[in-house]
VOBA-1610 file (N, C-alpha, C; in pm, whole numbers, padded with zeros to 5 digits, always signed):
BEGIN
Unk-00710+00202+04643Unk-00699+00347+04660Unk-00620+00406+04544Unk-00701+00485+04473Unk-00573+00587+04376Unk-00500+00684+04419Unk-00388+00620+04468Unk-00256+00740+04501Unk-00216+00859+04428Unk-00230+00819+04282Unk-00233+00969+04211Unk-00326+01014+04228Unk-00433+01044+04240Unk-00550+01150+04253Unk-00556+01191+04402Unk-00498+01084+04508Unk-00454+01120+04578Unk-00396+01254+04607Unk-00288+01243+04530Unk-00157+01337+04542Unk-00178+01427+04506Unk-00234+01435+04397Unk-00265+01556+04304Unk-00370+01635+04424Unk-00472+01584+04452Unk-00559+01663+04568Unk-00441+01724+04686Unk-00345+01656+04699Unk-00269+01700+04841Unk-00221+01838+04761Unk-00170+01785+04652Unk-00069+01958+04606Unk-00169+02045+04567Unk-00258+02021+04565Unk-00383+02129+04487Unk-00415+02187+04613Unk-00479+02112+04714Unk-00478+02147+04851Unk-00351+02227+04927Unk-00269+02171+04879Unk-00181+02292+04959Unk-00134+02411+04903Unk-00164+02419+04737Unk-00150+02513+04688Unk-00226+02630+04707Unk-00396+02577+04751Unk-00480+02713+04798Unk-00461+02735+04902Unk-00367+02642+05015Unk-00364+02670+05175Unk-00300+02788+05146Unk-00179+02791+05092Unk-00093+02920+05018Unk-00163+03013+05009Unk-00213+02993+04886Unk-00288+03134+04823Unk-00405+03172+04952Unk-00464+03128+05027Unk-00600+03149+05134Unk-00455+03217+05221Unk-00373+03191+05242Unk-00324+03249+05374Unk-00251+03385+05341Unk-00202+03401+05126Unk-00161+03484+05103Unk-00250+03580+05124Unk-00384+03544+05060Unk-00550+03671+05090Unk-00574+03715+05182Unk-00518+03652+05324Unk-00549+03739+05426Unk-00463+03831+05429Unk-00451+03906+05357Unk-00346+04023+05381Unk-00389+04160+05467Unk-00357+04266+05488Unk-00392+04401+05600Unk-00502+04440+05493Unk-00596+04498+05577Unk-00661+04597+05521Unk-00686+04759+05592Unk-00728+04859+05533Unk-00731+04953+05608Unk-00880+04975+05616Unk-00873+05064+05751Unk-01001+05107+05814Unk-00972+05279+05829Unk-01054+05334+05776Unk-01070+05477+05837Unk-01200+05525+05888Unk-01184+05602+05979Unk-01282+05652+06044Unk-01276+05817+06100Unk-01361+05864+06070Unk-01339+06036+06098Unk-01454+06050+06202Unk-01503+05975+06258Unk-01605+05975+06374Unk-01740+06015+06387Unk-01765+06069+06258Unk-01868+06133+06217Unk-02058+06104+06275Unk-02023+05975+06313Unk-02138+05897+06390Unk-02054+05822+06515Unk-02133+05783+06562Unk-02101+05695+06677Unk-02004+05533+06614Unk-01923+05518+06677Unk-01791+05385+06594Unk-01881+05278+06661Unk-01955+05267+06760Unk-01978+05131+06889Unk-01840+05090+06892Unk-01735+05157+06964Unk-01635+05071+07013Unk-01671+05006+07081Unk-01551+04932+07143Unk-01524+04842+07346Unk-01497+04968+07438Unk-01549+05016+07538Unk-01516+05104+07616Unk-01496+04996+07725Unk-01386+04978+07815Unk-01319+04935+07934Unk-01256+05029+08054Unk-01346+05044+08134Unk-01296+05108+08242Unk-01255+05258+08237Unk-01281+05274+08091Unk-01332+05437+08067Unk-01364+05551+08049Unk-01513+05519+08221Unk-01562+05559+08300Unk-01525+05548+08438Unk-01419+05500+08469Unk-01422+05474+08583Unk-01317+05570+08648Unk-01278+05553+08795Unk-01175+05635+08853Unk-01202+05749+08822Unk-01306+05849+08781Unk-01259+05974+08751Unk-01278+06018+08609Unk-01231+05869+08529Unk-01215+05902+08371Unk-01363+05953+08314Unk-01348+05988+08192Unk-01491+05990+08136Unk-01445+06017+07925Unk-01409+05923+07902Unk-01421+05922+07758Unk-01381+05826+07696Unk-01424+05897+07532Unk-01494+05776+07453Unk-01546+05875+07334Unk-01633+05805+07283Unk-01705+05831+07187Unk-01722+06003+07179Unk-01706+06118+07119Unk-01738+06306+07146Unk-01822+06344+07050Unk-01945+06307+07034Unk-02013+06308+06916Unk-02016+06473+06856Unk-02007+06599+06925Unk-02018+06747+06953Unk-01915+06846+06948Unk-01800+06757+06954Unk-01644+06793+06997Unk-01609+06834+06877Unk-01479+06902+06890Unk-01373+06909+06733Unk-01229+06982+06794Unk-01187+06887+06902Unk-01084+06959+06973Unk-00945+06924+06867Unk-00948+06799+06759Unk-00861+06801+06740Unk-00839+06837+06594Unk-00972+06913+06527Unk-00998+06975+06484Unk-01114+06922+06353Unk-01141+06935+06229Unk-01234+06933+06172Unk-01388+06918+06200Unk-01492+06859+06170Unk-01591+06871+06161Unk-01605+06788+06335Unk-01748+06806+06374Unk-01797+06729+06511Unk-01763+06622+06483Unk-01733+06540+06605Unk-01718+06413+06616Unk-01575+06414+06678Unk-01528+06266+06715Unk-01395+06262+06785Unk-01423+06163+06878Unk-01294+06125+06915Unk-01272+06044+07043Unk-01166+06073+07136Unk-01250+06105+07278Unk-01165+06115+07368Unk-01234+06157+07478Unk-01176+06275+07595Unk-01216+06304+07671Unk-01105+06332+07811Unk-01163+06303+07888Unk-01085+06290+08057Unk-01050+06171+08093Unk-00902+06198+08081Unk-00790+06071+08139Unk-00741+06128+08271Unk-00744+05946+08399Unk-00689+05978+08502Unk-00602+05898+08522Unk-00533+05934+08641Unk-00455+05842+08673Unk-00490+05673+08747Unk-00539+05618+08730Unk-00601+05529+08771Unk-00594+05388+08782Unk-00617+05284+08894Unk-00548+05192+08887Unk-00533+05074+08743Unk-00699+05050+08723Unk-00729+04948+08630Unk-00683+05046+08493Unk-00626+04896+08453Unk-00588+04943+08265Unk-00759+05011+08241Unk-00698+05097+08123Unk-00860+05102+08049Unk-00837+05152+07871Unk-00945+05147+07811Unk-00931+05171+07659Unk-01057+05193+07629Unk-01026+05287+07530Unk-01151+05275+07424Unk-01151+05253+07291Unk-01225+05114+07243Unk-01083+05074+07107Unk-01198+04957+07013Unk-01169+04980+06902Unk-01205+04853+06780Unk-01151+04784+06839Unk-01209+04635+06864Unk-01158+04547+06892Unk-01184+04443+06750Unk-01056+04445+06698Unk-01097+04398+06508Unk-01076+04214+06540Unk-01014+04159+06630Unk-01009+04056+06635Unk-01023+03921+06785Unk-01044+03808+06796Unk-01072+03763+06901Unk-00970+03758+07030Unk-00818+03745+06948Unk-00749+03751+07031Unk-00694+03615+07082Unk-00787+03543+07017Unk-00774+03408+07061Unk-00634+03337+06981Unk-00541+03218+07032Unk-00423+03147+06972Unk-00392+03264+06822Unk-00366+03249+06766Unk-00273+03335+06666Unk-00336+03454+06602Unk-00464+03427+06621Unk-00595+03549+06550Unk-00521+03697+06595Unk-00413+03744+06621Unk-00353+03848+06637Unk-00248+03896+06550Unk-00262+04029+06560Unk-00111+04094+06484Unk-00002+04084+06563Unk+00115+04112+06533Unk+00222+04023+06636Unk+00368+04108+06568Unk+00496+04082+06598Unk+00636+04151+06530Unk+00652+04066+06389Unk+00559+03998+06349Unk+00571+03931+06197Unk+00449+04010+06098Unk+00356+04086+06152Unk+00292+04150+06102Unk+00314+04335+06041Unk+00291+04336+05932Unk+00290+04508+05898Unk+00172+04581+05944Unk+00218+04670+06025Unk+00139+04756+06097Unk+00108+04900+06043Unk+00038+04982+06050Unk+00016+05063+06015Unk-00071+05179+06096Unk-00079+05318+06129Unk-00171+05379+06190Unk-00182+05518+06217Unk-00276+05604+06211Unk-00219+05705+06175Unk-00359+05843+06235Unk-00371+05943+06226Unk-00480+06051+06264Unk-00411+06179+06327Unk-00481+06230+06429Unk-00505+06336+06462Unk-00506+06394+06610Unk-00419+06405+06708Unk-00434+06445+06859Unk-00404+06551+06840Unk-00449+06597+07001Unk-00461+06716+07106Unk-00435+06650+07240Unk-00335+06701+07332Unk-00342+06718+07417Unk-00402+06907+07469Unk-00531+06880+07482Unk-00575+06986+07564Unk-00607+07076+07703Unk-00548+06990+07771Unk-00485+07054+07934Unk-00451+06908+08010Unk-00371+06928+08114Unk-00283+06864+08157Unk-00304+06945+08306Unk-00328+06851+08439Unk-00319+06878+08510Unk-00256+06791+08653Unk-00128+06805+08658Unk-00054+06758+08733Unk-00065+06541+08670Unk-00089+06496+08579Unk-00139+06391+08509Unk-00060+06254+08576Unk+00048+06297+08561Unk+00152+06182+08588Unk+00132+06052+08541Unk+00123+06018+08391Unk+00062+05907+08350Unk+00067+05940+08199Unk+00043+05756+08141Unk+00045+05784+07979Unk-00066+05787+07895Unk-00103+05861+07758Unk-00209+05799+07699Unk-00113+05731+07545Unk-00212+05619+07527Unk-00151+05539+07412Unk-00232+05534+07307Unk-00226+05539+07229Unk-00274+05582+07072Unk-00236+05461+06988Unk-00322+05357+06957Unk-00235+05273+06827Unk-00289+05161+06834Unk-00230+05041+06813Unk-00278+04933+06821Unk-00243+04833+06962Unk-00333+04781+06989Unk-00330+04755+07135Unk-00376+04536+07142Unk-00377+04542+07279Unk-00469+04371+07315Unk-00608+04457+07413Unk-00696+04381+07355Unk-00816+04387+07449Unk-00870+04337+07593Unk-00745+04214+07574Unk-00768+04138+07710Unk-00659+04268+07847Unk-00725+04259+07955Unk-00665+04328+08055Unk-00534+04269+08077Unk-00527+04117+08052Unk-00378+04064+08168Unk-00287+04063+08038Unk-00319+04125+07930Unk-00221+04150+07853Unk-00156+04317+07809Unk-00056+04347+07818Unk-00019+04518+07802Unk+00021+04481+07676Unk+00002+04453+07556Unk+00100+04484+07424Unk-00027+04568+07311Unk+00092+04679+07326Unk+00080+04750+07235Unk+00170+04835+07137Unk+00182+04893+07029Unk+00234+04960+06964Unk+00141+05075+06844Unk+00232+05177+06888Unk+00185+05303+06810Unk+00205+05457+06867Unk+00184+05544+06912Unk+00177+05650+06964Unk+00202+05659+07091Unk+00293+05688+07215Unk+00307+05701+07333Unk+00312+05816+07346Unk+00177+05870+07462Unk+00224+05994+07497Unk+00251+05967+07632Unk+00336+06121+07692Unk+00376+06113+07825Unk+00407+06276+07859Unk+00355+06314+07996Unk+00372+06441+08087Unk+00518+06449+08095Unk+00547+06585+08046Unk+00664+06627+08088Unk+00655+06732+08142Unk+00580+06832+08108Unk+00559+07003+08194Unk+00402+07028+08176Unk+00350+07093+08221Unk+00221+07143+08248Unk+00192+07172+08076Unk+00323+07238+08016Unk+00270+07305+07891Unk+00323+07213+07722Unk+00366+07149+07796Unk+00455+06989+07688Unk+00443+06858+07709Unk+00401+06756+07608Unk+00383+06621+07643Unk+00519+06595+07578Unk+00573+06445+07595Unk+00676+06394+07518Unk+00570+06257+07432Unk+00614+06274+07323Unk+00584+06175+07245Unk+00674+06062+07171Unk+00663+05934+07149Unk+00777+05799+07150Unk+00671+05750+07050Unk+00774+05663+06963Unk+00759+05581+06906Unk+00774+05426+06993Unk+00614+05368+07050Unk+00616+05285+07140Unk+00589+05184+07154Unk+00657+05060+07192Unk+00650+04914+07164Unk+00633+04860+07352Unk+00471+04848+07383Unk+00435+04750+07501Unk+00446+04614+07500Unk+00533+04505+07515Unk+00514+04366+07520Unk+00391+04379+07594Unk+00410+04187+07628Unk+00264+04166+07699Unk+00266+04182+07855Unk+00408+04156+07909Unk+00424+04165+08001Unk+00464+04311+08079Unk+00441+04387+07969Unk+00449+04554+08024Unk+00576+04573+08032Unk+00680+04529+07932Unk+00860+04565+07900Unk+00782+04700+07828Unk+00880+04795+07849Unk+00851+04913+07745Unk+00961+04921+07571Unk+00899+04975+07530Unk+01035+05003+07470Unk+00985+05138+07364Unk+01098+05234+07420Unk+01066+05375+07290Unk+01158+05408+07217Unk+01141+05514+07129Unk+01205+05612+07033Unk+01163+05694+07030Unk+01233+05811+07080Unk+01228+05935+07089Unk+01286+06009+07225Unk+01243+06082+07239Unk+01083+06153+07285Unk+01102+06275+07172Unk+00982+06297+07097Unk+00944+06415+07062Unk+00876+06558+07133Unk+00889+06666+07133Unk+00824+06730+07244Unk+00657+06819+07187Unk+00575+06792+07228Unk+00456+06859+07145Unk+00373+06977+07263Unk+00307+07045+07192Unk+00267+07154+07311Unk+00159+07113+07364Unk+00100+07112+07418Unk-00058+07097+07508Unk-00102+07247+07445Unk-00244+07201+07391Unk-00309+07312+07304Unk-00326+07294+07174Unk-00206+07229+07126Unk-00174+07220+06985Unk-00192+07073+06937Unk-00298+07083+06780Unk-00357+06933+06764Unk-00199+06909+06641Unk-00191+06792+06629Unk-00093+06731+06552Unk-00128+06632+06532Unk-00062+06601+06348Unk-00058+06512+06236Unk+00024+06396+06302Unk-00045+06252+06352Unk+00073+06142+06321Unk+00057+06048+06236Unk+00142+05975+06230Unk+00138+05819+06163Unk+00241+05738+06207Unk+00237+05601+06224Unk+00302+05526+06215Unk+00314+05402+06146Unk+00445+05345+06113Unk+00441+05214+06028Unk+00569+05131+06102Unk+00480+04998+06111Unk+00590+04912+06166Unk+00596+04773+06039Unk+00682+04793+06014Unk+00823+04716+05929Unk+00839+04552+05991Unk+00833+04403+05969Unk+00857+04382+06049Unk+00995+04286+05998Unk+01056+04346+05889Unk+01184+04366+05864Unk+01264+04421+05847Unk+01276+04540+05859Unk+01297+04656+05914Unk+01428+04694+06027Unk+01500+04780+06010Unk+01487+04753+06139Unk+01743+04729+06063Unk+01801+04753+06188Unk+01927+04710+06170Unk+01934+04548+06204Unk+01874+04542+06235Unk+01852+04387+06237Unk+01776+04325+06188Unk+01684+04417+06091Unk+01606+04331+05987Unk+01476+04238+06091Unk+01468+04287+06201Unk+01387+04252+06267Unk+01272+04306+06278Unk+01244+04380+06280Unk+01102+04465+06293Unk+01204+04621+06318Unk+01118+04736+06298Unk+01113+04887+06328Unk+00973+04923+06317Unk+00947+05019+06436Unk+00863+05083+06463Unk+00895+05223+06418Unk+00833+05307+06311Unk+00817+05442+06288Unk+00782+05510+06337Unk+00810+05642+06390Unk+00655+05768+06400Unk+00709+05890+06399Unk+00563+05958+06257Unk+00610+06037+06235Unk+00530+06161+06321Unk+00525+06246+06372Unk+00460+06365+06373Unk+00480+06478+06353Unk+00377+06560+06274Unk+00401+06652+06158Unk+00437+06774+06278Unk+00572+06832+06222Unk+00617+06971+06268Unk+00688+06930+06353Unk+00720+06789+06428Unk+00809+06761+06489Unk+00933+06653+06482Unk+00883+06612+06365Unk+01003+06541+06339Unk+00952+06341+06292Unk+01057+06282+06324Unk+01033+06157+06320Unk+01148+06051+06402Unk+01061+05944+06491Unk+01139+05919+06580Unk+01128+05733+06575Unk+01198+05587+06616Unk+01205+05541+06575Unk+01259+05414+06710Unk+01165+05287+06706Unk+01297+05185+06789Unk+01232+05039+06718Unk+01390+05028+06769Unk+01376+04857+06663Unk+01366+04679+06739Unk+01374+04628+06685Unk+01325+04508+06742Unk+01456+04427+06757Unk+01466+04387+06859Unk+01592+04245+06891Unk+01553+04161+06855Unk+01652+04060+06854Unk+01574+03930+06872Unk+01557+03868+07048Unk+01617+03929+07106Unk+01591+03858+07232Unk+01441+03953+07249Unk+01435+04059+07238Unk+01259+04115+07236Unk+01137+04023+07182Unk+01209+03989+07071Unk+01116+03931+06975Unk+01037+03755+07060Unk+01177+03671+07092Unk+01148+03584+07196Unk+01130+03609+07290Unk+01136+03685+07400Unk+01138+03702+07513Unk+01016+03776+07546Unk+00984+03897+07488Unk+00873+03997+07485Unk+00769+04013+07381Unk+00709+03910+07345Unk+00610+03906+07250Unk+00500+04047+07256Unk+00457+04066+07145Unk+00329+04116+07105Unk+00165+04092+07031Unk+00060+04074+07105Unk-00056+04035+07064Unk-00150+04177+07061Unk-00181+04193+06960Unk-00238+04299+06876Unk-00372+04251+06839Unk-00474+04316+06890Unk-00605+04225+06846Unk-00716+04373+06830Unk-00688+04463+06822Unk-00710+04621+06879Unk-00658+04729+06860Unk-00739+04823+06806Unk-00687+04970+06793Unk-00793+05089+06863Unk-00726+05179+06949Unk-00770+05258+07032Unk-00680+05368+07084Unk-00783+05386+07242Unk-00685+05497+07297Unk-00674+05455+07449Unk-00582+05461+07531Unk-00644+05428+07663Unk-00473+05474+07793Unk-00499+05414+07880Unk-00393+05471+07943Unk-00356+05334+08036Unk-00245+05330+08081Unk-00214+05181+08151Unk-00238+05159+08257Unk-00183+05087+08347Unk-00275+05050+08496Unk-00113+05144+08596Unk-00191+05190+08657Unk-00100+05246+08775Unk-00161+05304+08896Unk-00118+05378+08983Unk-00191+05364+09141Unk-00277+05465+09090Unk-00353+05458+09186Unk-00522+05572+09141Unk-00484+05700+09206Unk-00474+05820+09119Unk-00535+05963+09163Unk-00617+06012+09065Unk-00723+05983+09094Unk-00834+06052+09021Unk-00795+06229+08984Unk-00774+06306+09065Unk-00750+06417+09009Unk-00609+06480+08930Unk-00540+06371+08937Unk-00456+06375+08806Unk-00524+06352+08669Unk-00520+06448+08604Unk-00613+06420+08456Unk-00523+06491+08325Unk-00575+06469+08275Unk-00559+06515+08105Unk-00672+06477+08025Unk-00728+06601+07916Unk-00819+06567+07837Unk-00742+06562+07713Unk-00756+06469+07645Unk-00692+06420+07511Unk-00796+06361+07414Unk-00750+06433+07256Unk-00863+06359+07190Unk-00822+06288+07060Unk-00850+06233+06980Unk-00788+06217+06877Unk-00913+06181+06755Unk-00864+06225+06632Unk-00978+06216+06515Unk-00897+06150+06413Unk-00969+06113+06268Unk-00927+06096+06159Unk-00824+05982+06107Unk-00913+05869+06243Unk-00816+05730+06242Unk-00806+05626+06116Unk-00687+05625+06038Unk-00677+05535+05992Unk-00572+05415+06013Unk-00611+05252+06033Unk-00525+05174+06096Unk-00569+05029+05985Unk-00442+04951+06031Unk-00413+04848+05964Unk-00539+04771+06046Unk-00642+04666+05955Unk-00638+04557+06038Unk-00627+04413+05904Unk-00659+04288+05992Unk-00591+04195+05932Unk-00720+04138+05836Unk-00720+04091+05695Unk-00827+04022+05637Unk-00901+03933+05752Unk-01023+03893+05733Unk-01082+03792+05831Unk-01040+03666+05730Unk-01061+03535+05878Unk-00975+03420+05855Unk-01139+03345+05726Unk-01250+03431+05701Unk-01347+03380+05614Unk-01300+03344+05487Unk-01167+03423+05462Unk-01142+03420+05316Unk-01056+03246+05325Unk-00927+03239+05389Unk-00900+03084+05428Unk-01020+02964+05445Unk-01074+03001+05486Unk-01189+02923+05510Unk-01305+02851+05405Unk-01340+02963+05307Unk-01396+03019+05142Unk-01287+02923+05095Unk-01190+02925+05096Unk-01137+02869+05004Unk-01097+02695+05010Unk-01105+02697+05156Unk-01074+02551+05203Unk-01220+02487+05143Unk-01302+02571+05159Unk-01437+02507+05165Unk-01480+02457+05000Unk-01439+02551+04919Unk-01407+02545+04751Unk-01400+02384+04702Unk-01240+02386+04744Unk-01144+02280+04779Unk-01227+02133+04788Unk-01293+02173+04922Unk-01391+02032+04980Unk-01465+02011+04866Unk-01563+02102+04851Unk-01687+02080+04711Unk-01627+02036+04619Unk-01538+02091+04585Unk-01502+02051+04417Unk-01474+01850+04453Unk-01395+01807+04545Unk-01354+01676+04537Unk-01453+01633+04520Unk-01568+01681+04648Unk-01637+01553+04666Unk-01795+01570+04561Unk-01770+01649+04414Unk-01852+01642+04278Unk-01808+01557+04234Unk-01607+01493+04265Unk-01605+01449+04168Unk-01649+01292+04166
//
């Protein structure tokens, strides 16, 4: 057996494991809705709800198109969301990942709601709640409160803020999560929204162990709580742009390189 050619293959090999894992880096996605996205729609339709896709709309303002509709209060989680990844063992964004996300809401009436809508990056699977990005929440018939919002999986909350926004009125957000950041250099969650300010919460480390986050998804949807269908809010949002992660093809491309080249020689 030649141990040097050996070796030399091991460090060459682990030198592109490097570089393949450096390439998967974020990429961005924007979308102004202009056609139909084919999201994941989950549950809705159901209870009452009815949105998704607004091919006709422009509640939150520019040209037709949009996403949203009628939110209820209702038992089953639900979303309507890119689902950019499987979700499966690590294929997720997580508090070691840079996040990013950003567009365009309206809350456009509010009727007795008692419930949240979430805006940002989310998990697709139901028995998981983690998300981060945009929290909205009922405070008066004529004001939502808005947080900078971190869902573990197990449905721990955690915010910053509350900002106060009007029902009627569409508004600029974005957010960026850091995932060193932070007074502890742990992660921070940003968010900004335009005309109201900017609001902010950071990551522990007992969060970090204790309350994980799996990110496999970006959408809109509202969480699981007891059903009153005629609690509603119509909410919409446009002009999404969000982080997602390179696909694992490029690691793969390169492992595969790797293989060919040895076995020419």
């Amino acid at each position: 057996m030649n141990f040097g050619k050996s070796s030399n293959f091991l460090a060459v090999f682990a030198i592109l494991v490097a570089l393949a894992a450096q390439a998967r880096a974020a990429i961005i996605v924007t979308n102004n809705f202009d056609s139909d996205p084919l999201w994941t729609g989950v549950n809705n339709t159901s209870g009452g709800a009815n949105y998704g896709f607004s091919p006709g709309t422009s509640n939150a303002g520019g040209s037709a198109g949009e996403v949203g509709g009628l939110f209820t209060r209702q038992a089953a989680e639900n979303y309507y969301a890119h689902v950019f990844m499987s979700g499966v063992g690590t294929d997720v964004l997580n508090y070691d990942s840079e996040i990013e996300g950003s567009g365009r809401f309206i809350v456009s009436s509010l009727s007795a709601f008692d419930n949240n809508v979430l805006i940002g990056h989310r998990s697709s699977s139901l028995s998981d709640f983690s998300f981060l990005g945009l929290f909205i929440a009922e405070s008066t018939p004529s004001l939502v409160r808005t947080y900078a919002g971190i869902v573990a999986d197990d449905g721990t909350l955690f915010l910053g803020g509350p900002m106060f926004a009007s029902v009627g009125t569409a508004y600029d957000f974005g957010y960026d999560y850091d995932p060193q950041g932070g007074v502890n250099s742990l992660g921070r969650l940003t968010l900004t929204v335009t005309g109201l300010g900017t609001v902010f919460t950071d990551v522990s480390a007992s969060q970090r162990s204790a309350d994980p986050i799996f990110l496999n998804a970006f959408g809109i949807g509202t969480p699981s709580v007891s059903s009153v269908p005629s609690n509603q809010a119509n909410v919409f949002f446009d002009n999404a742009i969000y982080t997602i992660p390179e696909p694992t093809s490029v690691v793969l491309l390169c492992l595969a390189g790797l293989a060919l080249a040895r076995r020419r020689r």
